[in-house]
VOGU-3710 file (C-alpha; in Angstrom, 3 decimals, decimal comma):
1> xxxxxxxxxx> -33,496/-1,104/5,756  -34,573/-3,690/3,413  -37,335/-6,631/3,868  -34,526/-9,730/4,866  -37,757/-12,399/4,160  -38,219/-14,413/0,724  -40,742/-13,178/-1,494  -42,962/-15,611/-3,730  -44,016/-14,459/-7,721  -47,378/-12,386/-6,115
11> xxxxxxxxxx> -46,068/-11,486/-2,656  -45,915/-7,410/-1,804  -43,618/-6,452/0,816  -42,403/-3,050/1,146  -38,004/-2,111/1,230  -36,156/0,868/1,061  -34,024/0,665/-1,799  -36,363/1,316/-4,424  -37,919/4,131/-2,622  -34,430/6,004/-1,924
21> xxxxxxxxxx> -34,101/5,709/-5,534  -37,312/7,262/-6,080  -36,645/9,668/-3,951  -33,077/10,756/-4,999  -35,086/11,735/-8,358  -37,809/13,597/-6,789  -35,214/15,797/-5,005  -33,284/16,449/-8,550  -36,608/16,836/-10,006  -37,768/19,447/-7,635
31> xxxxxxxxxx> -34,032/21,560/-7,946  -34,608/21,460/-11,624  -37,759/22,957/-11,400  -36,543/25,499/-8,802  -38,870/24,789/-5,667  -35,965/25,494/-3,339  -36,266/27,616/-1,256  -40,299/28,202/-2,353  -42,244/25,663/0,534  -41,208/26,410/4,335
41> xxxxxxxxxx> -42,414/24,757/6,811  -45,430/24,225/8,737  -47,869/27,038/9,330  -50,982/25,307/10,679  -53,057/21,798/10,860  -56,435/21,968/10,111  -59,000/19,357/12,254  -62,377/18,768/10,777  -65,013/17,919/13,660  -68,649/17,314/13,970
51> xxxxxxxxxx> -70,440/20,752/14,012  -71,841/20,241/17,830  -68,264/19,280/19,027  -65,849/22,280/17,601  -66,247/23,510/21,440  -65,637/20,679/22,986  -62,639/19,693/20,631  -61,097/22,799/21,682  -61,345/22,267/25,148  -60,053/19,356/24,943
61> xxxxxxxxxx> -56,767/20,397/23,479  -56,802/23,418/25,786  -57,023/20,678/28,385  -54,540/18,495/26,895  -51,769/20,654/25,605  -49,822/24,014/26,232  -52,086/26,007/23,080  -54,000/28,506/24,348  -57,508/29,868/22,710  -56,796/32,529/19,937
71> xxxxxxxxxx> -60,484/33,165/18,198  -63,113/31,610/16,783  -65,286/32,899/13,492  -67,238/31,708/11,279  -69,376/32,530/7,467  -72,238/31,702/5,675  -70,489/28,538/5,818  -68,154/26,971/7,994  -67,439/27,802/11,525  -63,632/27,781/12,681
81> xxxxxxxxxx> -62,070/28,051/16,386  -57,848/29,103/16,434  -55,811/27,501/18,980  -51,962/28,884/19,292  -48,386/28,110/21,267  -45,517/30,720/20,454  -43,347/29,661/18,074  -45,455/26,245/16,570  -47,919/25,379/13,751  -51,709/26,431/14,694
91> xxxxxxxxxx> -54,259/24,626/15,500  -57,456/25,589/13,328  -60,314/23,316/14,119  -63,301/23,307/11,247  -66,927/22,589/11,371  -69,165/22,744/7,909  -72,729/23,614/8,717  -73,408/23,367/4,845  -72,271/22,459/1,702  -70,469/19,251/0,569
101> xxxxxxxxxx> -67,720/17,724/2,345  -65,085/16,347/0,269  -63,769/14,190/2,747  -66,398/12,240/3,787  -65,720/9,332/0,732  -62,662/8,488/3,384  -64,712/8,087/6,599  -66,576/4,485/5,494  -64,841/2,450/7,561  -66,492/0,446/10,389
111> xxxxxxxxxx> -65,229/3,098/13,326  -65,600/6,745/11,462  -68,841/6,433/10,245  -70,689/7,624/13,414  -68,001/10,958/13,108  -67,825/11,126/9,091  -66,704/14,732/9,481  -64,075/14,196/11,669  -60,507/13,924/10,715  -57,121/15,709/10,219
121> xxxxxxxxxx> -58,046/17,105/6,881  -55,184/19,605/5,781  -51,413/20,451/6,808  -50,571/23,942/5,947  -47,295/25,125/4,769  -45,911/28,800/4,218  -44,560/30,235/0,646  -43,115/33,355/0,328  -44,407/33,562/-3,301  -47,520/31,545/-3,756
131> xxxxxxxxxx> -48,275/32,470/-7,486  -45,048/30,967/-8,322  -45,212/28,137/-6,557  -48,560/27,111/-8,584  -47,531/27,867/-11,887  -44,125/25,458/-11,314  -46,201/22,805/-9,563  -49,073/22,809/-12,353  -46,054/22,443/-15,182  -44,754/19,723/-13,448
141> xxxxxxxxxx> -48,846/18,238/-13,316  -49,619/18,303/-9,780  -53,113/18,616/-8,546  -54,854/21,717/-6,891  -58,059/21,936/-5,951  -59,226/25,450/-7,849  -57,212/28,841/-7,873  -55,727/31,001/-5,128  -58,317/32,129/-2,413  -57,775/35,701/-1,759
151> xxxxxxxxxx> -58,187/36,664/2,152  -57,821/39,808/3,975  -54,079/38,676/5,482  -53,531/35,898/3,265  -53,636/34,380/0,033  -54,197/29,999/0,143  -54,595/27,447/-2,102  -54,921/23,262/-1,488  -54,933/19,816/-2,850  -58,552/18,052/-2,952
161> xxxxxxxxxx> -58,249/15,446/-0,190  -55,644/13,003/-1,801  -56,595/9,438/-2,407  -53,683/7,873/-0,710  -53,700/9,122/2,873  -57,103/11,062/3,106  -55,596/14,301/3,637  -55,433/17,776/1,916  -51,899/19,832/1,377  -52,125/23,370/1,864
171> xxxxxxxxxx> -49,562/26,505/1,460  -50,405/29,745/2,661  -48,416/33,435/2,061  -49,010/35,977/4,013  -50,051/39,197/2,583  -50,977/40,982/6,184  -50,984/40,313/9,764  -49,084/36,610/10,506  -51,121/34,275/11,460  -54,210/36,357/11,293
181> xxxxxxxxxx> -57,550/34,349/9,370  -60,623/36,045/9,767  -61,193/38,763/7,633  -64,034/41,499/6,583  -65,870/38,469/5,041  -66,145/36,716/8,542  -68,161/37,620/11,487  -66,367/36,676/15,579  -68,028/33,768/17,251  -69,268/34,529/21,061
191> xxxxxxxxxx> -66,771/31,348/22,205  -64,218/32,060/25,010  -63,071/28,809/25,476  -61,084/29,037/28,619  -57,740/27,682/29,458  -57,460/25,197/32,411  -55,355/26,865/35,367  -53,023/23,509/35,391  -49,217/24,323/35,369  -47,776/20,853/33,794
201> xxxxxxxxxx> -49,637/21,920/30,787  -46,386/24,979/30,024  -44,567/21,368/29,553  -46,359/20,640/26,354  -44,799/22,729/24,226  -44,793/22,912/20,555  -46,352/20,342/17,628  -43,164/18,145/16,913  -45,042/15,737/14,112  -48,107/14,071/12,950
211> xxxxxxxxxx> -48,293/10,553/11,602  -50,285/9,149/8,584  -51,475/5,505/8,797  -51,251/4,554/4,702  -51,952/1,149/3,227  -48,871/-1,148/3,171  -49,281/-0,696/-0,897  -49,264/2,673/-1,017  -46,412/3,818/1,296  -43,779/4,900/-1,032
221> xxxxxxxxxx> -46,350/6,693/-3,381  -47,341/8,796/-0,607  -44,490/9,310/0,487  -43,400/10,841/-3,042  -45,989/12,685/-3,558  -45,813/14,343/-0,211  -41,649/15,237/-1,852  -43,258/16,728/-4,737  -45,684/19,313/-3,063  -43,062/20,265/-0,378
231> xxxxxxxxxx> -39,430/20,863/0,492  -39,829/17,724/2,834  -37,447/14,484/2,007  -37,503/10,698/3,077  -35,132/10,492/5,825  -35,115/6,784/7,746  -37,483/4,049/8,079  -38,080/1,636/11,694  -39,664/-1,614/10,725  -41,024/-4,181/13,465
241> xxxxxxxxxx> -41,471/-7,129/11,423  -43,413/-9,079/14,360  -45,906/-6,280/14,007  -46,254/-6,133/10,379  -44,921/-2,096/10,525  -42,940/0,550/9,396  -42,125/3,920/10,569  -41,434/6,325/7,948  -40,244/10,288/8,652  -39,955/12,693/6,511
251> xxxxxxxxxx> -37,843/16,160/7,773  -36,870/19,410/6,115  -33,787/20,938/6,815  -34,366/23,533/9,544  -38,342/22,884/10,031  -39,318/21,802/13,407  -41,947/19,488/12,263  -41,611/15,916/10,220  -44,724/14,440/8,558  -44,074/10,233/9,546
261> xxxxxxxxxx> -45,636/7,841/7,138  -46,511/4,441/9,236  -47,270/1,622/6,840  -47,413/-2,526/6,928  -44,445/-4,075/5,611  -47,243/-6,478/4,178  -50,469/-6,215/2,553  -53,763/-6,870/4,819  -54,956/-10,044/4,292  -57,057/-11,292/7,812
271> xxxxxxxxxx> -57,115/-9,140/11,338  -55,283/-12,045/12,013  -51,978/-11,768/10,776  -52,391/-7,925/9,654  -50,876/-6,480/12,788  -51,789/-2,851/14,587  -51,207/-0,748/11,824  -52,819/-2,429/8,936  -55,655/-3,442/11,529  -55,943/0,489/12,027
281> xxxxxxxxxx> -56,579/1,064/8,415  -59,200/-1,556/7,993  -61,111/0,200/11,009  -60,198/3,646/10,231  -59,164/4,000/6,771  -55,957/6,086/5,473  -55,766/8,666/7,861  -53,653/10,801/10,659  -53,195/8,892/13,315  -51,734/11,097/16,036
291> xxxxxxxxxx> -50,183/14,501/16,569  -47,057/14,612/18,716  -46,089/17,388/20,778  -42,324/18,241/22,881  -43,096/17,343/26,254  -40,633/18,827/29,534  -40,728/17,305/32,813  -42,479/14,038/30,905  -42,865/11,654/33,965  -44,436/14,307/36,034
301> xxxxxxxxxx> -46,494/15,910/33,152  -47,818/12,198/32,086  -48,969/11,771/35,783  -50,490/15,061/35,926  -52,560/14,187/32,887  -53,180/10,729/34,133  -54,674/12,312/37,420  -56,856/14,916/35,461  -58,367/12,168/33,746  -56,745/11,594/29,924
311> xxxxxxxxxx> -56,779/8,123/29,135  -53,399/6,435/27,650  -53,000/3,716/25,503  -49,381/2,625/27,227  -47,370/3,669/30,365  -44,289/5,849/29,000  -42,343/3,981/26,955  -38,481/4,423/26,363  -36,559/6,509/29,047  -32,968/8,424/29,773
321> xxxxxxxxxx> -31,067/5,567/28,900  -32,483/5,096/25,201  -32,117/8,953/24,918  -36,000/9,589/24,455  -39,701/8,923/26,343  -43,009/9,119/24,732  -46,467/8,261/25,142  -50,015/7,714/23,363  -53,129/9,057/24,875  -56,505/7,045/23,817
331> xxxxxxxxxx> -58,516/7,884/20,679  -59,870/11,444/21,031  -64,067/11,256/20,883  -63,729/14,734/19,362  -61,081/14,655/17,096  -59,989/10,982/16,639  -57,107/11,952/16,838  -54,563/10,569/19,438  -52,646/12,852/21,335  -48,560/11,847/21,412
341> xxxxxxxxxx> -45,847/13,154/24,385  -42,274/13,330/23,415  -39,523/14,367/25,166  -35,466/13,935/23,674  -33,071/13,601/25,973  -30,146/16,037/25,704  -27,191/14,222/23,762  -30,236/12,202/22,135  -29,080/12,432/18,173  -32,028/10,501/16,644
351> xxxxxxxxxx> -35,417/11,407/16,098  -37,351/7,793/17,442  -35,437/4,688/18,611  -36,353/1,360/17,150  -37,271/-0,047/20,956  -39,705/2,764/21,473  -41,770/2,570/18,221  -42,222/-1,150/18,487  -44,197/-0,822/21,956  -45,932/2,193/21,024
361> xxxxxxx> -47,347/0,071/17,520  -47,957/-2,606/19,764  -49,728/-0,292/22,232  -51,893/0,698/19,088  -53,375/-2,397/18,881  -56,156/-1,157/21,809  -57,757/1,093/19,149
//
C-alpha cells in the first residue's frame, strides 16, 4: 500500500513501492550468492535482564506462557536461565555480572534507563553449515561481530547490536546435542524455577512472532538488512494513517515465526501528532516491542490470566468473525517486553487483519 497524502519538497513519509523494489533485488542478490537454503528458521530469542531479576523474569514467563524451565548456568561471566515449549524457538534469558555491555548505547531513552540491561538483544537462527554462511555473507560486506564461537554442542556467531533496531542477529549449527548450551566451560546454577500448576497455560503454545518498533526513517533499511542476513522476505504492510503506523511482516517459507517491523508512516516531530508508535520510540528507543505467542481456547485463557493477575493493555480485540483474536499484556517490569495472545481462526488465510492492528496500536498508546 502506498502513502495516498501529498508530500511537500522536505516531507518523509514512508510507501511500499520503493521498498518492494528493494526488496525484489535483495532476494536476486541473495540467490546469486547462494544463501538458499543456508539460514532456517528460528532457533532461540535471547532476553537481556538486570542481573537480580533473571529469576524473576523466568517466573514470569513460566507464569505467563506454556514454556517450561529447562536449566540455568552460568561462567566467569554471564549467567543464563533456558526456558522451552516442544516444537518452538527457546527462550534464553541473559544476565552480565561483568564486562561491557554493548547494548547499553540503546537504552538512553527517558523509560529504559532505570533497566539499561534489559532488552530483547538477539534472535537466533539455525545453519546447517555455519562456516559457509560467513565467508558468503563477509564477500557480500555484512557485519559480524568477531569469528565463530566454538561450544561443546554448537558452533555461533552474531551481529554487534545493529544501529537501526537495537538488536543482535544470531545463527547457530549444531555440532552435538539440539538445543543443548552449556558445556564443559560452564558450571549448573542451583535455580529450579518451578512451573505454576495452572492448566490454561497448555493454551499458550508456541512463539508465533516478535515485533521491532524502528524509526519511521529507518523502516525499509531495516527491513533490508534483516533480507540480507536471513532467508526471511517482506511480505505485506497494514498502515493506520490516524495513528501515524505501519505494520510490517516479514515470513519465510515454511518457518513458523515472522519478524514484524512496526514503523510511523511519518517522522516524529511533537508527542503531539507522533502517534503510539513513534511516541514508543521517543520513550523507549528502537527496540522489540512484544513477543507473540499461539493462544487455544483465547477467551477463556485471557480470563484465566486476567484472574491470576497479568495486567492487559486492551480487552481482546478482533474475534471469529474477522477470522483472528489477540491481545497485549502491560509492559513486563522484568523484561520490558510485552507479552502478545494470538489465536487464527480455522479458514483464517491472513496473518493480522487491518481492524485488529489499528486497536492494538491504539491500545499501545498506555505505555
Amino acid at each position: 500500500m502506498e502513502h495516498s497524502g501529498k508530500r511537500g519538497p522536505t516531507e518523509f513519509y514512508n510507501e511500499d513501492a520503493l521498498l518492494e523494489q528493494r526488496a525484489g533485488l535483495v532476494l536476486e542478490e541473495r540467490r546469486r550468492a547462494g544463501l538458499g537454503g543456508l539460514v532456517g528458521g528460528l532457533a532461540a530469542i535471547v532476553i537481556g535482564v538486570e542481573r537480580e531479576q533473571i529469576e524473576a523474569a523466568a517466573a514470569e514467563l513460566l507464569r505467563t506462557t506454556g514454556y517450561v524451565f529447562d536449566t540455568a548456568f552460568e561462567d566467569s561471566g554471564v549467567q543464563w536461565c533456558v526456558l522451552k515449549r516442544r516444537g518452538s524457538a527457546d527462550i534464553i534469558l541473559q544476565a552480565r555480572k561483568t564486562g561491557a555491555n554493548p547494548f547499553l548505547k540503546f537504552s538512553d531513552f527517558p523509560k529504559v534507563r532505570a533497566l539499561p540491561n534489559t532488552r530483547l538483544e538477539t534472535f537466533v537462527f539455525e545453519t546447517p553449515d555455519l562456516a559457509a554462511y560467513l565467508e558468503i555473507q563477509r564477500g557480500r560486506g555484512l557485519g559480524f561481530d568477531g569469528e565463530i564461537a566454538r561450544h561443546d554442542n554448537f558452533l555461533m556467531v552474531q551481529t554487534a547490536p545493529l544501529e537501526l533496531t537495537g538488536i543482535s542477529y544470531g545463527f547457530i549449527e549444531w555440532t552435538g546435542e539440539r538445543g543443548q548450551y552449556s558445556g564443559r566451560d560452564t558450571q549448573p546454577l542451583p535455580w529450579r524455577v518451578e512451573k505454576p500448576s495452572k492448566p490454561w497455560l497448555d493454551n499458550v503454545g508456541l512463539l508465533d512472532h516478535a515485533a521491532t518498533r524502528v524509526r519511521a526513517r529507518d523502516r525499509d533499511p531495516a527491513i533490508l538488512e534483516f533480507m540480507r542476513y536471513t532467508n526471511y522476505t517482506f511480505d505485506f504492510s497494514i498502515y493506520v494513517p490516524p495513528l501515524n503506523s505501519i505494520t510490517n511482516v516479514a515470513r519465510m517459507a515454511g518457518a513458523d515465526f515472522a519478524l514484524v517491523f512496526t514503523s510511523g508512516i511519518r517522522p516524529f516531530e511533537n508527542v503531539e501528532t507522533a502517534g503510539p508508535t513513534e511516541k514508543f520510540i521517543n520513550n523507549y528507543g528502537p527496540r522489540v516491542h512484544h513477543i507473540a505467542f499461539c493462544t487455544e481456547r483465547i477467551e477463556s485463557t485471557f480470563e484465566r490470566l486476567k484472574s491470576d493477575g497479568v495486567g492487559f493493555l486492551s480487552d481482546l480485540v478482533g474475534g471469529p468473525e474477522e477470522g483472528l483474536h489477540q491481545a497485549f499484556t502491560t509492559t513486563s517490569a522484568n523484561t520490558l517486553l510485552v507479552t502478545e495472545y494470538i489465536h487464527r481462526y480455522a479458514g483464517f488465510d491472513g496473518f493480522f487483519t487491518r481492524s485488529n492492528v489499528a486497536q492494538l496500536t491504539e491500545a499501545t498508546a498506555k505505555q
